[in-house]
C-alpha positions as CSV (number, residue, x, y, z in Angstrom):
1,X,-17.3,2.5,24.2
2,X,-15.6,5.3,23.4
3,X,-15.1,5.9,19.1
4,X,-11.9,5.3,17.9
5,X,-9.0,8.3,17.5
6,X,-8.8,9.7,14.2
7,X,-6.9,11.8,11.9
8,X,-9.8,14.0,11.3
9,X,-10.1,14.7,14.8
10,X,-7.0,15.9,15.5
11,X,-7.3,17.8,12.1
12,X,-10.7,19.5,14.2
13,X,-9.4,20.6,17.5
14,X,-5.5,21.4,16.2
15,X,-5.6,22.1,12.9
16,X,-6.7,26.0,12.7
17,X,-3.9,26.7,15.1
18,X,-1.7,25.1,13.1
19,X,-2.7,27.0,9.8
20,X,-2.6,30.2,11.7
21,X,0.6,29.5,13.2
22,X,2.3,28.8,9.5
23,X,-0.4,31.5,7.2
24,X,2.6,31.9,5.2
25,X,4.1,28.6,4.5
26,X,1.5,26.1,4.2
27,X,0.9,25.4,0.8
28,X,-2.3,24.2,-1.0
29,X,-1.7,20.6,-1.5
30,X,-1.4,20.7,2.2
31,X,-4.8,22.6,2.9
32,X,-6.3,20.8,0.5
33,X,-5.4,17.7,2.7
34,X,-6.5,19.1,5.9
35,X,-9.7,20.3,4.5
36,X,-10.9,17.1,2.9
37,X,-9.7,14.7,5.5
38,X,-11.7,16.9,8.1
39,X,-14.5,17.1,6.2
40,X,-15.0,13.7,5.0
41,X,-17.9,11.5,6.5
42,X,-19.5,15.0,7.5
43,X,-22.3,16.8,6.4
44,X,-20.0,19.0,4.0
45,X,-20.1,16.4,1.7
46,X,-23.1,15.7,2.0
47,X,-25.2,11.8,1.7
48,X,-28.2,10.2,1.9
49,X,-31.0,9.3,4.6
50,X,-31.7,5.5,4.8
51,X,-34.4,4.0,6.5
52,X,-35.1,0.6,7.7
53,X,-38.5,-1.4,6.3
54,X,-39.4,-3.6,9.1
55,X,-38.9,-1.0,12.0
56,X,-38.6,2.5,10.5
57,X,-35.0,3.2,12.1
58,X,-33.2,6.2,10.0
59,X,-29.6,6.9,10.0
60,X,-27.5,9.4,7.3
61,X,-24.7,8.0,5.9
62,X,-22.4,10.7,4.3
63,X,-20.3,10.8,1.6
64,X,-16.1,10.0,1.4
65,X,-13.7,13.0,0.5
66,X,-11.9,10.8,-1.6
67,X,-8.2,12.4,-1.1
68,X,-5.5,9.6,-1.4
69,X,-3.8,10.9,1.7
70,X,-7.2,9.9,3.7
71,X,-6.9,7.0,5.9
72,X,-10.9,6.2,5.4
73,X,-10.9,6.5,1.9
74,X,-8.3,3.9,0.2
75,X,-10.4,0.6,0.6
76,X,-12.7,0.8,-2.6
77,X,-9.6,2.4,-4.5
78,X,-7.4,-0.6,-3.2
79,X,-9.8,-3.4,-3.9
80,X,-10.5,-2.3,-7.6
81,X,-6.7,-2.3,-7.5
82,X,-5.8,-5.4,-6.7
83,X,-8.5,-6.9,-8.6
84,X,-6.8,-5.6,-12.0
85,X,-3.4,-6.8,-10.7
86,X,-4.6,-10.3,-10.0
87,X,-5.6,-10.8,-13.6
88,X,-2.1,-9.9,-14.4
89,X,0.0,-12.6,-11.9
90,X,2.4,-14.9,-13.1
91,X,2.9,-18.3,-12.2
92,X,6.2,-17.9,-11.3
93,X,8.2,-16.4,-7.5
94,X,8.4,-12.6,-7.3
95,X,11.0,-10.5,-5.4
96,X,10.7,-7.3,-3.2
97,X,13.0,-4.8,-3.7
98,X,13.4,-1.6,-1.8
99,X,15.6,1.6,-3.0
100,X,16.2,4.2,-0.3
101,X,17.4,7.6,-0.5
102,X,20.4,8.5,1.7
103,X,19.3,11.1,4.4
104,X,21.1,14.4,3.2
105,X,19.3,13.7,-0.1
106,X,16.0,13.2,1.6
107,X,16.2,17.0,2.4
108,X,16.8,18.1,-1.4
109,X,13.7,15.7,-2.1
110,X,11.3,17.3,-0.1
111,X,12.0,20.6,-0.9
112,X,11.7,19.6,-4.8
113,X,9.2,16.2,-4.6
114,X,7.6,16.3,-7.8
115,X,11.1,16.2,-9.7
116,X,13.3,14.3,-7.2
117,X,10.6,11.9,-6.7
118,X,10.2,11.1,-10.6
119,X,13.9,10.5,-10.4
120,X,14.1,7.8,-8.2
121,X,11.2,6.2,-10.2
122,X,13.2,6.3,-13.4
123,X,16.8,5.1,-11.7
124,X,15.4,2.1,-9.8
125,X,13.3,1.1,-12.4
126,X,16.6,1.5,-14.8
127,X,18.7,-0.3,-12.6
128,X,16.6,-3.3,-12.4
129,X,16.1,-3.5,-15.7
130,X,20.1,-2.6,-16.9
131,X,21.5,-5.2,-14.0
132,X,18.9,-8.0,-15.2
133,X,19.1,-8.0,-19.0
134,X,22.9,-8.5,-18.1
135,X,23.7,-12.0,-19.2
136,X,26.0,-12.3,-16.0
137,X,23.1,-11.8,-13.7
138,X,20.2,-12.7,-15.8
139,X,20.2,-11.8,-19.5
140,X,16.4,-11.1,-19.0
141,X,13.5,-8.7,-19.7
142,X,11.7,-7.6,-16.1
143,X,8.0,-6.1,-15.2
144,X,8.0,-3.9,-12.1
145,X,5.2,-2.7,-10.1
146,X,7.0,0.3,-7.9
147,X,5.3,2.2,-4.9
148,X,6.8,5.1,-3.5
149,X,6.1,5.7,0.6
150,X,7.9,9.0,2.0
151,X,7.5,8.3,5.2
152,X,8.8,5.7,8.5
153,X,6.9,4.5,11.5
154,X,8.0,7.8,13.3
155,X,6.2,9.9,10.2
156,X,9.4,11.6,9.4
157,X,10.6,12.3,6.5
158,X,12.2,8.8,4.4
159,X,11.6,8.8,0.8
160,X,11.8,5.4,-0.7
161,X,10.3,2.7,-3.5
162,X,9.0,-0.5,-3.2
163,X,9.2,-2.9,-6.3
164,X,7.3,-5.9,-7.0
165,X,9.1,-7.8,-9.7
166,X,8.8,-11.4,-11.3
167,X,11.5,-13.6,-10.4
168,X,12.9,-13.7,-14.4
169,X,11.4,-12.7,-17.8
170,X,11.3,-13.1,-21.4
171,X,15.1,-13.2,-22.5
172,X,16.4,-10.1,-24.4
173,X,15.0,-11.7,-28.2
174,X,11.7,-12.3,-26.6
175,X,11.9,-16.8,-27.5
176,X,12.1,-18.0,-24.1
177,X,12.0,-17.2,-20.3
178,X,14.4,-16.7,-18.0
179,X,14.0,-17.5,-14.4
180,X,15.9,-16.4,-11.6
181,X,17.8,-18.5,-9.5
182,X,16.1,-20.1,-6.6
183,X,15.4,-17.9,-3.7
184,X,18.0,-15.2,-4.9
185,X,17.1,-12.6,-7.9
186,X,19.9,-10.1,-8.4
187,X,22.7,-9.2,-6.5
188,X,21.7,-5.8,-4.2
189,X,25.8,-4.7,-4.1
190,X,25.5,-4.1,-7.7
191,X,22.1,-2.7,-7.6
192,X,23.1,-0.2,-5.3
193,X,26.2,1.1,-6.7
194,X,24.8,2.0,-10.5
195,X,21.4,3.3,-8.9
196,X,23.7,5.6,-6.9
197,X,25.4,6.4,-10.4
198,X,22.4,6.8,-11.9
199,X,20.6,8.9,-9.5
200,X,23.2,11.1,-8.8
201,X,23.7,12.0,-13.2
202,X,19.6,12.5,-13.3
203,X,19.9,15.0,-10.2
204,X,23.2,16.9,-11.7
205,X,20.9,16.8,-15.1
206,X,17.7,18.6,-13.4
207,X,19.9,20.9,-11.4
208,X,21.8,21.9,-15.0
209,X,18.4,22.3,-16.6
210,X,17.3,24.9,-14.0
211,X,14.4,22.2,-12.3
212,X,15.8,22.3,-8.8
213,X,14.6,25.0,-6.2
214,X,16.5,25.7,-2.5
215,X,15.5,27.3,0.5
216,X,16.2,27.8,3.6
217,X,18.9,26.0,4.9
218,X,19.4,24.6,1.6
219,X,19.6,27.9,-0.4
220,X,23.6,27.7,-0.5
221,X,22.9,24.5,-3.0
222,X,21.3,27.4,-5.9
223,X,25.3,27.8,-6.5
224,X,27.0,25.3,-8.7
225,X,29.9,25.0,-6.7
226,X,28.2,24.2,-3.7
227,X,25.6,22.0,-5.5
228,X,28.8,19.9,-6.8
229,X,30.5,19.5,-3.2
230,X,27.2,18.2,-2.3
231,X,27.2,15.3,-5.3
232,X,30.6,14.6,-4.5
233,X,29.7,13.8,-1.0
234,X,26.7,11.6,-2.0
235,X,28.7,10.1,-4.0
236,X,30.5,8.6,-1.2
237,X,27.6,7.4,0.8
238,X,26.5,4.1,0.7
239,X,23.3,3.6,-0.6
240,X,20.4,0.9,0.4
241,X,19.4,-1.5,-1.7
242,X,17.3,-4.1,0.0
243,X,16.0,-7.3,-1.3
244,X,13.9,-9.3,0.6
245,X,13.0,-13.1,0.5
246,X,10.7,-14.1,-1.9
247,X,7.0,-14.4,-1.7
248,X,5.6,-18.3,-1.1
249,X,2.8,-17.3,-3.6
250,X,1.4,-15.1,-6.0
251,X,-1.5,-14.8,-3.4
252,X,0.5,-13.4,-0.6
253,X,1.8,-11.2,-3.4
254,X,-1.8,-9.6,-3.9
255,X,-1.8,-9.3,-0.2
256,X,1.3,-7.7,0.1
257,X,0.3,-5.1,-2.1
258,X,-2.7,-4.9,-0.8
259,X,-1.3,-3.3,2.5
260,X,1.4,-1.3,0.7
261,X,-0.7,0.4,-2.7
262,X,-2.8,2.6,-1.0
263,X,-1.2,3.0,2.7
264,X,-1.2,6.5,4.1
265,X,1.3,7.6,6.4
266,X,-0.5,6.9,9.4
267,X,-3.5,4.8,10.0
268,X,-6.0,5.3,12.4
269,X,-5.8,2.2,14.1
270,X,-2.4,3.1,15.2
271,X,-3.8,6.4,17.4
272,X,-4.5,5.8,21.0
273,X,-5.0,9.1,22.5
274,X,-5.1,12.7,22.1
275,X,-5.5,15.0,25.6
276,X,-3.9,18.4,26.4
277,X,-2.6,18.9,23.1
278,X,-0.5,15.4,23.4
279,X,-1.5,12.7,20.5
280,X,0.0,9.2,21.9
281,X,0.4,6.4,18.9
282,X,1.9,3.1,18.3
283,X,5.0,2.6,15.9
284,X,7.5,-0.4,15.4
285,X,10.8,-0.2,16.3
286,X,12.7,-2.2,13.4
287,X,15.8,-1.4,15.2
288,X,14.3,-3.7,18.3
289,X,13.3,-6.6,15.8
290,X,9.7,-4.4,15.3
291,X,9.1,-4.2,18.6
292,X,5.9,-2.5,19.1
293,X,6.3,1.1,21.1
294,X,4.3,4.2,21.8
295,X,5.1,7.6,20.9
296,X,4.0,10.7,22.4
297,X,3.9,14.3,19.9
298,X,2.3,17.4,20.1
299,X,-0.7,17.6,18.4
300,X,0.9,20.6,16.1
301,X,4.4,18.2,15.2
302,X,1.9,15.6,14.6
303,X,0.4,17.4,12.0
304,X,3.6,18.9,10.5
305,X,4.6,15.6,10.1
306,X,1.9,14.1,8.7
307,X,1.7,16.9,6.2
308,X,5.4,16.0,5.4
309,X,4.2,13.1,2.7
310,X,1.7,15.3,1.0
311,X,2.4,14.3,-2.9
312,X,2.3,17.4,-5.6
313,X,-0.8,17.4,-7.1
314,X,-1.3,15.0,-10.3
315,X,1.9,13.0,-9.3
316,X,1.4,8.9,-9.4
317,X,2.6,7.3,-6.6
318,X,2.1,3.5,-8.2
319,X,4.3,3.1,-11.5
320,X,4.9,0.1,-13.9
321,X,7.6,-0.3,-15.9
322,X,9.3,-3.1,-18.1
323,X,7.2,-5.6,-19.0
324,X,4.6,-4.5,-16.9
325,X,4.7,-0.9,-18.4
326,X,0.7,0.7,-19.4
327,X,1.5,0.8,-22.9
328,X,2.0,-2.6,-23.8
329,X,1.2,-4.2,-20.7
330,X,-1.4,-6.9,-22.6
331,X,0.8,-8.1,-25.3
332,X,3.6,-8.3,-23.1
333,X,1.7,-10.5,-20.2
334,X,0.0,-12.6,-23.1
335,X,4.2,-13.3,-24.5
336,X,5.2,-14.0,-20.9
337,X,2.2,-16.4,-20.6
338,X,2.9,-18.3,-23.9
339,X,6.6,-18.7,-22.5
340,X,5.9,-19.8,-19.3
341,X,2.7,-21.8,-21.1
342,X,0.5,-21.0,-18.4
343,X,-3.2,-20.2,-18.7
344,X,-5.4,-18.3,-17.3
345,X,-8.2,-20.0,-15.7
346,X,-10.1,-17.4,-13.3
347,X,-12.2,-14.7,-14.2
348,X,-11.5,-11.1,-12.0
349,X,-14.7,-10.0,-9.8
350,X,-15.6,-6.1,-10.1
351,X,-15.6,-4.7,-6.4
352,X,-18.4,-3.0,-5.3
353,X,-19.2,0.3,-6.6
354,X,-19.3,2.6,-3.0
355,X,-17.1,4.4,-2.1
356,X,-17.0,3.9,1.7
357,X,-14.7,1.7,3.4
358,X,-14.8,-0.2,7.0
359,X,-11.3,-0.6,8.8
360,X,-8.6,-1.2,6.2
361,X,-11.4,-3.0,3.9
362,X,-14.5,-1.8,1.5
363,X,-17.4,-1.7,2.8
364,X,-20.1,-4.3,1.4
365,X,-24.1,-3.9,0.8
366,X,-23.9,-5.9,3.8
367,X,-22.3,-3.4,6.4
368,X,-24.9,-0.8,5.1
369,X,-27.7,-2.2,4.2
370,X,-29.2,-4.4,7.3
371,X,-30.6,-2.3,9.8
372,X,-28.5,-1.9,13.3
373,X,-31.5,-2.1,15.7
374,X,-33.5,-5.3,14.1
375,X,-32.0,-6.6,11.5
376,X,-34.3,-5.0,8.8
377,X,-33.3,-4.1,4.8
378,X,-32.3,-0.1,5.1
379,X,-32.8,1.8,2.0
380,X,-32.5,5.0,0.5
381,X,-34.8,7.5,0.9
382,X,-33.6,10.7,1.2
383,X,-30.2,12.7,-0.5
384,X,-28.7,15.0,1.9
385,X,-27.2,17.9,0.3
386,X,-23.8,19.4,0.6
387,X,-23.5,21.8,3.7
388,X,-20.5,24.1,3.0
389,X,-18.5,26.2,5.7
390,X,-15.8,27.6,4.5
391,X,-14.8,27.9,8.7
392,X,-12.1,26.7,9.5
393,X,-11.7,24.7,6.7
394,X,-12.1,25.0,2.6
395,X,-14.1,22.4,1.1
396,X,-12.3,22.2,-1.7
397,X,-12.0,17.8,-1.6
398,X,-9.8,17.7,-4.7
């Protein structure tokens, strides 16, 4: 059987090309990318020699790179995750909510992610929580766990957040909670229209304060005038706000997130082929009720695409605000709890502490430590040191 397609591979036979082909606009983050997710599980980072006790069978396992845009490195980060969040479930429905940027502002985004990005944290989160301590709509404190994913099925450009939020809260004087309606938790028409406002004032602010950078086909925006006309047009876009039904229970909630927290832009699982410079993979037409097709790319637009959702260095994709903010995330869970006067009645279980990951899950002591040819308890017995070539690629994993 042959091994499964990965991004590393392609990364391997394309990728120098594709540096050498863009020397002078390819910017660290992005190298940084290519460099870890080539060299992870490869004797550049180095590992250990294990070796079995009832047959004497040896095998090296090496060590992760660790980069969040790897596909084969999110499953210890997610389980460790997930386990925090599931101490902090309520017993009550939560909602899905996802805020979309409009296309023409997609463009301004990637040339300026670290700031536009930030931005459409701050307005969804401020819309949800504006629209729900309205005593019309709600007249309630929220908690929002948001996710930003830059990317659709086709692994073009599509900057948007998902939100995880708690059907209700503690009302505005903090003495009782608040649940939302059954099945419905606040109206998306209104949502849309303020984040729209709200975006929009945030973006004129940054541009005002000298934060926002154009080029290329964008460099006429650098003039106010222009910059304005673009606004203006925005302005008369409709925006996407989209609210999805709510989950049955806060168990499928943990699994949603689950899939969503850590999610690259592309897993491996969805490559089938990569000959004569083609790379063939699956993607879901939503369009055609997610109707499963294949695409077909050169290897090099594969990779500029993939290198499209490379995050700015230091910037957290996985926020929390409201109720649910790091600050005050305990005493505010423990108020919610004494509201809803609901206990907490299971412990949360430490994930393993490996850093490897089989599939889209962790790997276990068991996937590692039982010998493949008998059966046998494999063991350390051996580190295998780093082995760094700075050809093609830097190994610089950070």
């Amino acid at each position: 059987m042959a091994p499964a397609l990965e991004v590393a591979d392609i990364f391997r036979r394309h990728g120098e090309a594709f540096r050498q082909a863009r020397a002078g606009h390819l910017g660290g983050v992005e190298r940084r990318i290519m460099g870890a997710i080539t060299a992870c599980r490869t004797a550049v980072l180095g590992g250990h020699v294990e070796q079995c006790d009832d047959c004497g069978a040896t095998r090296i396992a090496y060590n992760s790179c660790r980069n969040r845009h790897c596909p084969k490195c999110q499953g210890l980060a997610r389980a460790k995750w997930l386990a925090d969040r599931q101490a902090e479930l309520l017993p009550v429905p939560y909602f899905h909510v996802v805020f979309t940027l409009p296309a023409p502002l997609g463009e301004i985004a990637f040339q300026n992610k670290a700031v536009v990005y930030a931005i459409l944290f701050r307005a969804a989160a401020e819309t949800l929580a504006t629209i729900a301590a309205d005593s019309r709509h709600l007249g309630a404190q929220l908690g929002m766990t948001m996710v930003l994913h830059t990317w659709g099925q086709t692994l073009q450009h599509h900057p948007h957040v998902h939100c995880v939020v708690p059907g209700g809260g503690p009302s505005l004087d903090g003495t009782r909670w608040v649940a939302c309606r059954p099945g419905f938790f606040l109206p998306v028409r209104v949502l849309s229209r303020l984040f729209r406002r709200l975006f929009l004032q945030e973006l004129e602010n940054a541009f005002g304060a000298g934060k926002l950078r154009f080029f290329t086909n964008l460099a006429n925006l650098a003039e106010p005038q222009a910059f304005a006309r673009r606004l203006r047009e925005l302005q008369r876009l409709d925006w996407v706000v989209y609210a999805k039904p709510p989950f049955g229970s806060p168990e499928q909630v943990l699994a949603y997130l689950g899939r969503y927290t850590h999610r690259v832009a592309i897993a491996n699982s969805r490559l089938l082929s990569l000959a004569d410079g083609k790379l063939r993979f699956t993607w879901k037409d939503y369009r055609a009720d997610g109707k499963t097709k294949v695409m077909t790319l050169d290897a090099d637009e594969f990779i500029r695409r993939f290198l499209l959702h490379a995050l700015p260095d230091g910037f957290h994709r996985i926020r929390h605000y409201g109720f649910l903010a790091n600050g005050f995330r305990g005493d505010s869970l423990a108020l919610c709890r004494r509201l809803l006067e609901a206990r907490v009645t299971s412990a949360v279980r430490e994930p393993a502490a490996d850093n490897h990951t089989q599939g889209d899950r962790p790997l276990t002591a068991a996937d590692f430590a039982i010998c493949p040819d008998c059966g046998g308890t494999m063991r350390r017995i051996a580190v295998v040191p780093r082995f760094c070539n700075p050809q093609p690629f830097s190994c610089d994993t950070s």
